[in-house]
Each structure stands twice: as C-alpha cells, then as structure tokens.
C-alpha positions as CSV (number, residue, x, y, z in Angstrom):
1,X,-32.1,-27.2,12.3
2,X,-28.5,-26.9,13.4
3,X,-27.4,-28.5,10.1
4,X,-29.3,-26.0,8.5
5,X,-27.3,-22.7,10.2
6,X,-24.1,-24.8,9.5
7,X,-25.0,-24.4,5.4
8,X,-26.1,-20.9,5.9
9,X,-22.9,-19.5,8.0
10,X,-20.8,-22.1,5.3
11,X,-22.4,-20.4,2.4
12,X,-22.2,-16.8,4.3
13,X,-18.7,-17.3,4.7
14,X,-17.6,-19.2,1.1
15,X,-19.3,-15.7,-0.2
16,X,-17.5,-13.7,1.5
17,X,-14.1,-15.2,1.3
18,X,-15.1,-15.5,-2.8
19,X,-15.0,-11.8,-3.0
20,X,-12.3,-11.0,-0.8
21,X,-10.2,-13.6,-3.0
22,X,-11.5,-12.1,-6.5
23,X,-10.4,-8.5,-5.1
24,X,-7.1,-10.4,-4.4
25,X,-6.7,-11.5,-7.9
26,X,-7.8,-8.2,-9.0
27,X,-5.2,-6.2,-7.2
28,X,-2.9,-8.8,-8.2
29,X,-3.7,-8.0,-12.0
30,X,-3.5,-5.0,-11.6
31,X,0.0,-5.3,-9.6
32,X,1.4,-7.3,-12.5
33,X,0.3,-4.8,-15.3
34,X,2.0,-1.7,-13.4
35,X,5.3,-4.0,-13.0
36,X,4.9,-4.5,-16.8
37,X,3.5,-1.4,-18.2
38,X,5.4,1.5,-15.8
39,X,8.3,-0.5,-14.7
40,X,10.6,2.3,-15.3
41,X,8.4,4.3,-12.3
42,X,10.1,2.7,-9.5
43,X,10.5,4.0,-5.9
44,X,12.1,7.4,-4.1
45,X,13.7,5.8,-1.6
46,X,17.4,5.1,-2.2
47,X,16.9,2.9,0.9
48,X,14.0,0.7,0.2
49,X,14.5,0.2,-3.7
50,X,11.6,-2.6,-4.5
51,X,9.5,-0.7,-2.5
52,X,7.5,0.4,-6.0
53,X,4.1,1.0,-6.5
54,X,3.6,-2.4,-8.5
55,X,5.6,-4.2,-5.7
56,X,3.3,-2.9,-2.9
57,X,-0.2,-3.7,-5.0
58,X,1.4,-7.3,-5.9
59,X,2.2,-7.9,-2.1
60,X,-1.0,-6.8,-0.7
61,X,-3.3,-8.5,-4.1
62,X,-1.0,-12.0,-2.7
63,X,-2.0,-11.6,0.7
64,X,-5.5,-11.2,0.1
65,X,-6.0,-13.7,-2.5
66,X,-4.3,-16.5,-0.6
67,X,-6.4,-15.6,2.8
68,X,-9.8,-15.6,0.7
69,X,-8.2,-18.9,-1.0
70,X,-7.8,-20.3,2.9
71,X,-11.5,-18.7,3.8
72,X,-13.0,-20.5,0.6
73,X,-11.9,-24.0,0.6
74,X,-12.3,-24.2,4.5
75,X,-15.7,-23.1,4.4
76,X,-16.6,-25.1,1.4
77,X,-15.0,-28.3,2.6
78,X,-16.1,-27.5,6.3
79,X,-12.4,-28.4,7.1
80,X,-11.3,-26.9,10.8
81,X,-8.0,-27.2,10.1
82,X,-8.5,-24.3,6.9
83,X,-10.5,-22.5,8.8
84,X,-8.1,-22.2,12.0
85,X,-5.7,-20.9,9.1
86,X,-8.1,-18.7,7.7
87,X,-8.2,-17.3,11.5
88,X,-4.8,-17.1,12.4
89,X,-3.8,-15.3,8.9
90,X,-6.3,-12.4,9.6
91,X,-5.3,-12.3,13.4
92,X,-1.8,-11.9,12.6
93,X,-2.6,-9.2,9.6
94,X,-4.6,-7.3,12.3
95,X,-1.8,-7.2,14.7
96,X,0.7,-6.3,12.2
97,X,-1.4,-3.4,11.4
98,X,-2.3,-2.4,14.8
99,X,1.3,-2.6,16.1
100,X,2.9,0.0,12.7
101,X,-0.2,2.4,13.1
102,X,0.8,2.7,17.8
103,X,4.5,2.6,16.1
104,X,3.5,5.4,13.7
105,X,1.7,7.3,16.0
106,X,4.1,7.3,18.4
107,X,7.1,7.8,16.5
108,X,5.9,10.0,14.0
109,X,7.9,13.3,14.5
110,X,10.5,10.7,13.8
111,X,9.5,8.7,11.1
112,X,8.8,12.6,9.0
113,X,12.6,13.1,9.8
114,X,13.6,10.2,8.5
115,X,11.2,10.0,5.4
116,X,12.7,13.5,4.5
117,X,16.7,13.2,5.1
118,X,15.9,9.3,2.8
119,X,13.9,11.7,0.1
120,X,16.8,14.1,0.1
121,X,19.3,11.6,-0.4
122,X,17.9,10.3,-3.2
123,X,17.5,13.1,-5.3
124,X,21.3,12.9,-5.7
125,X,20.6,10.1,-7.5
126,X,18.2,11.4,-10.1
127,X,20.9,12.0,-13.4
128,X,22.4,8.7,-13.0
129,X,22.5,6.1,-15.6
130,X,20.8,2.7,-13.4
131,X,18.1,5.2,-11.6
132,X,15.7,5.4,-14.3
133,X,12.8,5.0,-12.1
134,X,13.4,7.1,-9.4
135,X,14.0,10.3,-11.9
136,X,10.9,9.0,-13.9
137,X,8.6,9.0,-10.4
138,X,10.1,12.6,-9.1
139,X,9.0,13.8,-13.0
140,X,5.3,12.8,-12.4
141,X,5.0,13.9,-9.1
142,X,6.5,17.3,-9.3
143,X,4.8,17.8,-12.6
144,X,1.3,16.5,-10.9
145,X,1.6,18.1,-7.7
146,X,3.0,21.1,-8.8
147,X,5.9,20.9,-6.6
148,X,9.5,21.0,-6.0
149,X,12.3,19.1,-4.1
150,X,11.6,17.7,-0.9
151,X,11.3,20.4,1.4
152,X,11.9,23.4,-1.0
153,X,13.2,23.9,-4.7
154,X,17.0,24.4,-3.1
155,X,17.3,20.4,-1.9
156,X,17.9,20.0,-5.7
157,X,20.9,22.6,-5.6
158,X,22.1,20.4,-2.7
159,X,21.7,17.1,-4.3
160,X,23.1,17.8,-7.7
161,X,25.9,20.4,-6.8
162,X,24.7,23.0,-8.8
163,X,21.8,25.7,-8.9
164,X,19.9,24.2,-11.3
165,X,16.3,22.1,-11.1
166,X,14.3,19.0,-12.9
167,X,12.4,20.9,-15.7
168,X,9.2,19.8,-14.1
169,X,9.7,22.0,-11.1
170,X,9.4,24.9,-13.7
171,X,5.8,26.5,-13.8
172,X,6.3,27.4,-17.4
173,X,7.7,23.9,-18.6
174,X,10.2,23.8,-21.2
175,X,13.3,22.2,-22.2
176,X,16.5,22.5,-19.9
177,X,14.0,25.6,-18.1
178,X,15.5,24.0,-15.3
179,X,18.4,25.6,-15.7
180,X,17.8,29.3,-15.9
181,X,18.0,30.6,-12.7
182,X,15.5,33.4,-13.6
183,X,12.4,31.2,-14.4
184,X,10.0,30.6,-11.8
185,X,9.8,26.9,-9.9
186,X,7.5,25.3,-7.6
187,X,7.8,27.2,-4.2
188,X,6.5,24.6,-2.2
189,X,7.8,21.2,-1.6
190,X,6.5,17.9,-2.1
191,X,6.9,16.5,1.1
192,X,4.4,19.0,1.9
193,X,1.8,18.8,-0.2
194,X,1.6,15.0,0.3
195,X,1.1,16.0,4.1
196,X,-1.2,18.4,2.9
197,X,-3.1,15.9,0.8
198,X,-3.3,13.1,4.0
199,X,-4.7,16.4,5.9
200,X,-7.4,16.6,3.7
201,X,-8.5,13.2,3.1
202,X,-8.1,12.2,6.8
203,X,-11.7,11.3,7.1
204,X,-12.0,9.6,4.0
205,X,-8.5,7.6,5.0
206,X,-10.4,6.8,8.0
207,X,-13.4,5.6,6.9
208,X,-11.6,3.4,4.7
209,X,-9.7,2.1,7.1
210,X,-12.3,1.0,9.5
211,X,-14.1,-0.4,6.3
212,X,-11.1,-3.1,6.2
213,X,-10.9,-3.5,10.2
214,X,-14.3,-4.5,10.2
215,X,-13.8,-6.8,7.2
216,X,-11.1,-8.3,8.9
217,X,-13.1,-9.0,12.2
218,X,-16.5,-10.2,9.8
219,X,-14.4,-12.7,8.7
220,X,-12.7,-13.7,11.7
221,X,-16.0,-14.3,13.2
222,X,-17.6,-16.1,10.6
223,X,-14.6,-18.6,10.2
224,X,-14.3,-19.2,14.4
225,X,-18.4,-19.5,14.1
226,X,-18.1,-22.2,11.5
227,X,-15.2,-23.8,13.4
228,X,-17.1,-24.0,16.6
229,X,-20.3,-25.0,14.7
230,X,-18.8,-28.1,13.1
231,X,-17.1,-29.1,16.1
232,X,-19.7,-29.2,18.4
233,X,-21.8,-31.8,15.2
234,X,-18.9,-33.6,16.0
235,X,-17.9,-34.1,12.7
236,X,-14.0,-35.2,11.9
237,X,-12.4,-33.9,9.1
238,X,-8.7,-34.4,7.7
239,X,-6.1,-31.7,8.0
C-alpha cells in the first residue's frame, strides 16, 4: 500500500515538474528567438542596459527549466538529495518574490520617481550612433501606445536640446513630422499609459500571479511529500 502512494505522488510530481520544465524550454525558445530576431529592440533604461525583453524571458525560461530539471530527475530517481534541491530552489524563488513585491509596495512612490528621472535620462540618448535599441523600443511604444515622452511630449525638447519630437509621437505620421512644431503629438505620456494599462489589468495581473504562487507551493509540497515518503521506507539513495 504505502509503496503504492510512493509511485503515485512520484509519478504526480515527475508530471508536474515535466510540464513546468517543457514551459521552461519554451520560454527559453522563445527567449533565444527575440535575442536573435529583435536584437536591435533592446532596453529604456540607460541604467540597466541587458535588461531587454529577450534577456528577461531567457532568465526566467533558465530558471524554470532547470527547477523542473531538479523536480524530474528527483522524483524519477526517488533521490532525497534532488528533491531537497528541488525544495530549496522554489523556497528561495518564493522569498525572492515576496521580499521585491513588500519592497515594491512599500517603496513605490519611490521606485515611480526613480523609474521616471532613468526613462528621462535615456531619451537623451535616442540619436546616438551605439543606441540602436533603445531608439528602436521608444519607436514601437510611442507608435503602439500612442504616446509621447515620458511624462509629456516636452521631455524630448529636454533630452535633445531642441523643440523637436521622434516622428512616432506625431498623430499624423510622416517623415521628419517631428520636427514641425505645428503638427499635433501625443498629449499624454508613456509613463502613464503603462500605469494606466497595470490599472486595468490589475485583476488579471493578480490572478496570474496567485496562479504561479500556488504552483510554486504544489510543487513544494509534492517534493517535501515524496521526501518524507521515501524516508520513512527507509530507503538510502546516493547524493
């Protein structure tokens, strides 16, 4: 009987990990493919220049398929020593995310300030030869959003010294239309409508998020219920 649970929870928990590690390989993929395919659309943020779109999905694809990697072979070879891994990876993952959402919350008047005066400063960079990627992402997200600057249209008169605008701030898009004082831009920034966009989608933001806590603790349980399981058989496996 008791060996029998021990092959359901193992094959419970070898399923699980195998989708959690084919998500990682899939985000992973698709990681590699936007580092590839759009590696001129780089980052904003003069500050944190790898931290791209492809760099983020690559990172978190890694993560995910090394855990599931840790969750499969463990459960598979019924090995404590994986499955303490497994458990420790996903506990420290939790805290991590725990302790920047209380840091976010907390700080977050701050953080806006921050995120804004960085933005600013690197729209001075946008005309300038090795900065291909940041004038390519402010492009598609002032032509997608239908916004301008940072806070307002005038950030770009402060960043680039004169009174002129990116020609994707301009309603009616042309060439050089940023530079005719007399067309009509984007009145509202972009900083806002992403704030805008988070508004709206809180719930959905939400929901996914306690989607991947309780992913997180499913497999934190199933891995310390294996662990337990095997050692109480009193069965000795190899590290």
């Amino acid at each position: 009987m008791a060996r029998g649970c021990l092959c359901c929870l193992k094959y419970m928990m070898f399923t699980f990990n195998l989708i959690f590690w084919l998500c990682g390989c899939g985000l992973l993929g698709v990681g590699i493919w936007l580092s590839v395919s759009q590696g001129s659309f780089a980052t904003f943020s003069p500050s944190f220049p790898s931290l791209s779109a492809a760099n983020m999905v690559i990172a978190i694809g890694t993560i995910v398929m090394v855990t599931g990697f840790l969750g499969c072979l463990g459960a598979i070879k019924e090995n404590k020593c994986l499955l303490l891994s497994f458990f420790i990876v996903l506990l420290i993952i939790l805290l991590a995310e725990l302790i920047l959402i209380t840091l976010f919350f907390l700080y977050s008047d701050k953080v806006s300030e921050n995120a804004k005066q960085d933005l600013k400063d690197g729209l001075a960079l946008y005309n300038t030869d090795n900065n291909l990627g940041l004038r390519n992402a402010w492009n598609i997200i002032q032509a997608e959003w239908k916004c301008c600057g940072v806070i307002a249209y005038t950030d770009w008169h402060e960043a680039l010294k004169e009174k002129i605008v990116p020609d994707r701030c301009c309603q009616e898009h042309y060439q050089n239309c940023g530079h005719n004082a007399t067309n009509m831009f984007w009145n509202r920034g972009c900083f806002e409508k992403v704030e805008e966009w988070l508004d709206d989608n809180k719930h959905l933001l939400g929901t996914i998020g306690m989607v991947i806590l309780v992913v997180q603790l499913l497999g934190m349980a199933f891995s310390m219920t294996l662990f337990h399981h095997i050692h109480r058989m009193g069965k000795k496996y190899d590290a």
